[in-house]
N, C-alpha and C positions, 0 to 999 in steps of 0.2 A: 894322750893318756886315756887308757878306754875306763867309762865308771859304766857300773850296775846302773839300772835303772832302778833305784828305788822309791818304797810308796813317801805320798805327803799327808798328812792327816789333820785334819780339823777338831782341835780339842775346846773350843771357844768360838761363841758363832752368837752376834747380838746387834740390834739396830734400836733408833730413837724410834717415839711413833711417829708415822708419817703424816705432815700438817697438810690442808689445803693450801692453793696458791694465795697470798694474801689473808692468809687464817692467822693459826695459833704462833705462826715462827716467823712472823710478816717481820718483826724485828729483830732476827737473831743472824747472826751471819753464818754462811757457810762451814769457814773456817771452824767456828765456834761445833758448828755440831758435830764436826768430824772428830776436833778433839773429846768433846763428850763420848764418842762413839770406841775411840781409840782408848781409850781411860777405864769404859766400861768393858771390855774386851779383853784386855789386862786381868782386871778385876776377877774375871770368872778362872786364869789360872795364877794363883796365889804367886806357886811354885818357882813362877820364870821369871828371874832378873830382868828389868824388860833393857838391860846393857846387853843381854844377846839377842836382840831382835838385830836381823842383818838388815831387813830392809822394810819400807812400808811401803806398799802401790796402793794409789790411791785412784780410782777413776773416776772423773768429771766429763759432762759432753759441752759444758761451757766453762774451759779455762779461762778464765778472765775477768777482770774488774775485781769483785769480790771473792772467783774461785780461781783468781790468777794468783803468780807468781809463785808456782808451784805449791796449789793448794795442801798438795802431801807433807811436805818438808813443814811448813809454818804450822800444820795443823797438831803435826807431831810436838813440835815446840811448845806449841800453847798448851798440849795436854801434858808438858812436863816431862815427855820422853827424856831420857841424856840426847847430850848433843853430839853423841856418838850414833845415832841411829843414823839412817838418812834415807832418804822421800825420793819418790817421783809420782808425776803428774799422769795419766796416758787417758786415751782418749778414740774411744769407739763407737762414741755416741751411746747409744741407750742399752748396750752391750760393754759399755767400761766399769763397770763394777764386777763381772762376770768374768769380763776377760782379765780383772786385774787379781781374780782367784786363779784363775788360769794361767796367768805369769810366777804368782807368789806358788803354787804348787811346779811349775816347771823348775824353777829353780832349785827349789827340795829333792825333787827327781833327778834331776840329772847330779845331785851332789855339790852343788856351788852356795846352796848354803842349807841352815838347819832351821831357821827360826823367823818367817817371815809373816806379815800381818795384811793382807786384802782388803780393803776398805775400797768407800764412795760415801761421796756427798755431792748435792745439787740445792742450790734455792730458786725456784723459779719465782719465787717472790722477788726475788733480789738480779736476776737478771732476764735484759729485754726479751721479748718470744719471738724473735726474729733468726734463732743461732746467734747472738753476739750483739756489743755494741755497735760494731761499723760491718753493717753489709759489702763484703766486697767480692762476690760472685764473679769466678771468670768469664770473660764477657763471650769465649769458645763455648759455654753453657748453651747461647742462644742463639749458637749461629747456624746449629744445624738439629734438625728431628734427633739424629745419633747420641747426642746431647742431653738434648733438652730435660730428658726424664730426672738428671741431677737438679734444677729447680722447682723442682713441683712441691707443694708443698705436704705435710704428710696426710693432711686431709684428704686431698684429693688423690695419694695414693691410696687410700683407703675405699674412696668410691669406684677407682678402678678395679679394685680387688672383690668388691662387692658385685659389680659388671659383668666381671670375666667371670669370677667362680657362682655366681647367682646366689648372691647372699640376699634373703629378701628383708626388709626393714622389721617384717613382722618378726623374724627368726633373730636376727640383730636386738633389736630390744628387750624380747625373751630368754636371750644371752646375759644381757646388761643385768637386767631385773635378778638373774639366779645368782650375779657376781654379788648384788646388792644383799641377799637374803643369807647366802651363805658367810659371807664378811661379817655382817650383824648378827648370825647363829656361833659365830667363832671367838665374837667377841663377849657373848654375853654368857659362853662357858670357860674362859678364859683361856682359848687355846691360845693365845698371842702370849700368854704371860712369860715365859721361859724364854721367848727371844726377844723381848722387848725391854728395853732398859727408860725409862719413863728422863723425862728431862723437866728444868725447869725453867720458863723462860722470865725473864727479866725487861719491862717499859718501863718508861716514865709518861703522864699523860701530867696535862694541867690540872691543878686544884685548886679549892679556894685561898684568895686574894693572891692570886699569882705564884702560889706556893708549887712545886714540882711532886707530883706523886709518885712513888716507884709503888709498881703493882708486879708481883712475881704470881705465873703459873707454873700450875705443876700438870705437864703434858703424861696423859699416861694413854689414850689410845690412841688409832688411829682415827683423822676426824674427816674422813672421804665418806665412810658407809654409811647409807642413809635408811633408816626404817623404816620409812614414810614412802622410799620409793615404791610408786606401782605399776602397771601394766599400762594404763589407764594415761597418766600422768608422762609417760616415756611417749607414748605415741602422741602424744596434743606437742613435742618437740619439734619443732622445723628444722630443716636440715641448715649445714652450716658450712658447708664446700661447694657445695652444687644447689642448684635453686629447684632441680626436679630428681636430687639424690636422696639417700637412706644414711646415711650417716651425720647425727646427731652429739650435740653436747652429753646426751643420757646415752648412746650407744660408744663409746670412746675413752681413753684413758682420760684420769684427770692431774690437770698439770700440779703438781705439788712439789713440798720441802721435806728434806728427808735426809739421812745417814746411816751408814752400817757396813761393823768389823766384822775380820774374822780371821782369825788368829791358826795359821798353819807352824808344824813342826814337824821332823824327821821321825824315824823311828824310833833313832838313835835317843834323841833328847825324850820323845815319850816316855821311855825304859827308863834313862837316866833321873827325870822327872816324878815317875811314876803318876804319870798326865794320862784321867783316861778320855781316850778319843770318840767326837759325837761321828765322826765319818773319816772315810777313806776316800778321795780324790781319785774317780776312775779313766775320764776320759775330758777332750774338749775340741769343738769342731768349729770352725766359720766358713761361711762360703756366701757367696755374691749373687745374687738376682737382678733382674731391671729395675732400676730406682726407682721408675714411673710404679713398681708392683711389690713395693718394696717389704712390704708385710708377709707377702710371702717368705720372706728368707729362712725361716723354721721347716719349711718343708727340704729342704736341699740341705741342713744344717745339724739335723737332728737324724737323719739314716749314716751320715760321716759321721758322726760324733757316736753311735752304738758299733758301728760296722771295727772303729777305730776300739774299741774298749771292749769289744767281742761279746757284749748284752744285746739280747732279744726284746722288739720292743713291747714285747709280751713281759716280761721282766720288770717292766718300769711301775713302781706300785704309787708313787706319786708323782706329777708333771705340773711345773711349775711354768704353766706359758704365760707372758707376760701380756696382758690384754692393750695392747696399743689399740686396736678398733675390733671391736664386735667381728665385725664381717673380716681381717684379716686372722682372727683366734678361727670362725667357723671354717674357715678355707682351707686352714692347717688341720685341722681335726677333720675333714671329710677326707681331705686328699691323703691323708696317712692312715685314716682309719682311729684316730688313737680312741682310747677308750673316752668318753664323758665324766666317766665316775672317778676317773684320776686324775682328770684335771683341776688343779687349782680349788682344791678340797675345803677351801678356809675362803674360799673368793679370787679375784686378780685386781687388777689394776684399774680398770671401769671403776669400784668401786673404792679401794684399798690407795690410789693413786700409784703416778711413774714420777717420782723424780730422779729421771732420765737416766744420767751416772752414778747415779747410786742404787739403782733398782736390785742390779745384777747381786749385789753383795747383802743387799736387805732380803730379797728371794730363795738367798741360798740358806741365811741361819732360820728362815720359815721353814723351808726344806728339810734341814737336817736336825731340826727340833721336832718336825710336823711325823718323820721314817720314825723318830725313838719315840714319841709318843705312842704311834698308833702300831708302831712292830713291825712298818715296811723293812722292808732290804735295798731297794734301789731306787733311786729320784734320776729328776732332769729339772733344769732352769734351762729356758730356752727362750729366743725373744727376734724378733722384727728389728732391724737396724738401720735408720736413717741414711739414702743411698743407694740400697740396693743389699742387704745382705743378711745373712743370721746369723746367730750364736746358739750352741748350746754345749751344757756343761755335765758329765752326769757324776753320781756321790754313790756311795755305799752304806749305809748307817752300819755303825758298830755298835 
């Protein structure tokens, strides 16, 4: 049966703020925030029964322990979805939030369904920094150079990336410092406010005579940016992959907890709805690099993903790179040329943090809150993926 290709649309697009590792969400589980994330996402279209949600993807790059057993499906439950909806988990590493927009919009396009939800969440609080509980690496990883680049860790693909493209420490830093300045200039005009749905967290700590205290916060920013960062302070960092490298704690994403919906629908139900839409879903590309350089993958990822959507990268008024290391963001901006002043306009990840599978889905309602705000017409999220590869995605503001 041949269908139209029709468009998918974003009428709802919102995330928690993003905690440090061991910060604000050291106690909240996974599960927990996706439902907060899924509940708030709802929220923003009254209109929609959420019994016509066909499906929720959710991406995670550690299924398991506490974001296992199909973190999608349970998270949905616990935010009170009907038990009519139904979940899945997928998993692309620091590109599964991304690509899990990119699946909930395939399926609006091609017609198989009308009303689907894109979501992620990651606690790196809550699971080990190894990839997983149980290391089990094929032991074909180490048996030959051809290989090997799949065990490296992303650190030291970062010094590699720094090597080859001549990313100097000085430039690296001075990267990190602008992600830091502009994150904390964004938050203290309140450009986060329209995408960020604030949560509450709930401990219990000891009190007096052995009495149990619950202490409730009420999380409302993001608590990676630092004020205090400086120039100064970034370079007295020792490096932390290589003993005579440039890549630094202060030059690097930071590991953190985090969630974020976003809520797609057809044309058809827009109309029916009378749903007005923050963007239109234009395109989405992936493609594979050498693991060992694996930061590079935005370069190769991001000319398929415009070439496929028939936009100029002249066109692109905001770009949403996801700053896994300093020196792998400057290697993609020299080698494409992209402009500076559209990059990452509110900060990236250095500062703002990565929690990994949910990045992709929290970067995109910045995205498509950050085009209506300031009056763009066309964005990209786009990101470096664990392995060898990239992602990118681009939007349309309406």
């Amino acid at each position: 049966m041949n269908r139209q290709i029709q468009d998918a649309y974003i009428v709802a697009a919102t995330r928690l703020p993003v905690g440090k590792r061991n910060g604000m969400y050291r106690t909240t589980r996974p599960d927990d925030m996706l439902a907060a994330a899924l509940r708030a996402v709802l929220a923003q279209a009254p209109a929609l029964d959420p019994a016509r949600i066909e499906d929720v993807i959710a991406g995670c790059a550690m299924p398991e322990a506490e974001q296992g057993m199909n973190v999608a499906r349970m998270s949905l439950l616990l935010a009170g979805l009907p038990d009519t909806v139904p979940g899945v988990t997928l998993n692309r590493f620091c590109a599964s939030g991304l690509q899990a927009v990119a699946d909930a919009a395939a399926r609006i396009r091609l017609g198989s369904a009308d009303v689907v939800i894109a979501a992620g969440t990651e606690s790196m609080s809550a699971m080990p920094q190894i990839m997983g509980n149980k290391v089990a690496l094929n032991p074909r990883i180490f048996a030959s150079d051809d290989n090997i680049g799949m065990a490296y860790g992303m650190g030291l693909t970062g010094e590699k990336v720094a090597a080859q493209w001549k990313i100097s420490r000085e430039d690296q830093d001075a990267f990190a410092l602008a992600s830091h300045q502009k994150a904390c200039a964004a938050i203290a005009a309140g450009h986060f406010r329209d995408e960020t749905t604030p949560y509450r967290t709930i401990s219990h700590v000891p009190g007096e005579g052995g009495a149990v205290r619950r202490v409730e916060n009420l999380c409302e920013h993001d608590e990676g940016p630092r004020p205090d960062t400086t120039a100064e302070a970034l370079a007295r960092l020792k490096p932390v992959f290589a003993a005579r490298g440039s890549v630094t704690a202060g030059n690097s994403s930071q590991m953190s907890d985090g969630a974020g919906a976003v809520l797609l629908v057809s044309e058809r139900v827009l109309k029916e709805l009378n749903l007005s839409p923050l963007a239109r879903f234009v395109g989405f590309s992936v493609a594979g690099v050498p693991p060992q350089i694996m930061g590079i993958g935005p370069k190769v990822a991001i000319p398929r993903a415009l070439a496929a959507s028939g936009i100029r990268q002249q066109d692109l008024d905001w770009i949403e790179l996801n700053e896994a290391f300093a020196a792998q963001s400057l290697a993609v901006i020299r080698d494409l040329d992209l402009d500076p002043a559209r990059i990452n306009p509110l900060g990236g990840a250095i500062a703002l943090g990565h929690p990994l599978g949910a990045t992709g889905a929290i970067r995109t309602a910045t995205l498509v809150h950050g085009l209506r705000r300031t009056g763009g017409k066309y964005g990209m999220v786009t990101m470096c993926v664990g392995t060898g590869m990239g992602a990118a995605g681009i939007f349309e503001a309406l």
